[in-house]
N, C-alpha and C positions, 0 to 999 in steps of 0.2 A: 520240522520235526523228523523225515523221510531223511533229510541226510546226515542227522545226530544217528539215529537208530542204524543207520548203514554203516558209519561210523564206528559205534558202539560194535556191532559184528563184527566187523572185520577185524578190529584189537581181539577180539575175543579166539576169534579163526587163529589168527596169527600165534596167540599165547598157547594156545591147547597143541600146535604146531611145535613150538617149545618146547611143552612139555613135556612131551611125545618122545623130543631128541634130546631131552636133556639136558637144555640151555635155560636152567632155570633163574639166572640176570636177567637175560632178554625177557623173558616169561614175566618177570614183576616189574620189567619197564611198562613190557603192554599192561599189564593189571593195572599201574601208577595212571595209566591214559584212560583205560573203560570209568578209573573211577572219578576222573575228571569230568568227564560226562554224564554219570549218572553214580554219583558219590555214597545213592543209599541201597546200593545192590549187594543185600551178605551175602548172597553167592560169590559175588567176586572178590568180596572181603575175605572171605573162605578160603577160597582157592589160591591167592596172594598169600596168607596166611600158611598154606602147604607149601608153596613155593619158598618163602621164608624158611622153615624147616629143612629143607634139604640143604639151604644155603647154611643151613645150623644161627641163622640169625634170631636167638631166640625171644631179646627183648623184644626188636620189633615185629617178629612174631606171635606175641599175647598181645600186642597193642592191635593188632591187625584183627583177631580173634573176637577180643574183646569189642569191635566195632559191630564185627558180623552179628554178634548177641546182643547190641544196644537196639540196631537195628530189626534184629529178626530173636526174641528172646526164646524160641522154641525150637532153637537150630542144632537141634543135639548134635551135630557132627565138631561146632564147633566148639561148644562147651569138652567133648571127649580129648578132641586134639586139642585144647588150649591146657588141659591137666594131662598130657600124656606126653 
C-alpha cells in the first residue's frame, strides 16, 4: 500500500508541476494515472476537470465533474465549475 500511496504523489507532484507551467495535456495525463490508482478521489476529479477547461474540452469536462459529485455530493466547487 506504501508504494501505491508514493505513487499516487508523485502523479500528483508532477501534475500541479503542469499546471503551474501550463502544460495542461501533460497535467490530465497525470490526473488519467492518480485516477487509476485511486479512481474515487473528487479532488482529482476536480482538478482533471479544470484542466479539461482550459483545454476548452467541454464534454469531457462535465463528464469529469459530474464524477467528482457522484463521488463527493457536497463538493461545491465542482457543481459551480460544471454550470459555469
Amino acid at each position: 500500500m506504501q508504494k501505491v500511496k508514493i505513487k499516487y504523489d508523485q502523479f500528483i507532484i508532477k501534475k500541479n508541476l503542469n499546471i503551474i507551467q501550463k502544460q495542461h495535456q501533460e497535467a490530465i495525463k497525470c490526473y488519467d494515472e492518480a485516477l487509476k490508482i485511486n479512481p474515487n478521489c473528487s479532488e482529482t476529479c476536480y482538478n482533471k476537470g479544470n484542466a479539461l477547461l482550459q483545454k476548452r474540452f467541454n464534454h469531457r469536462r462535465l463528464r469529469i465533474y459530474n464524477k467528482a459529485i457522484e463521488i463527493n455530493q457536497k463538493y461545491s466547487e465542482a457543481y459551480y465549475n460544471k454550470d459555469n
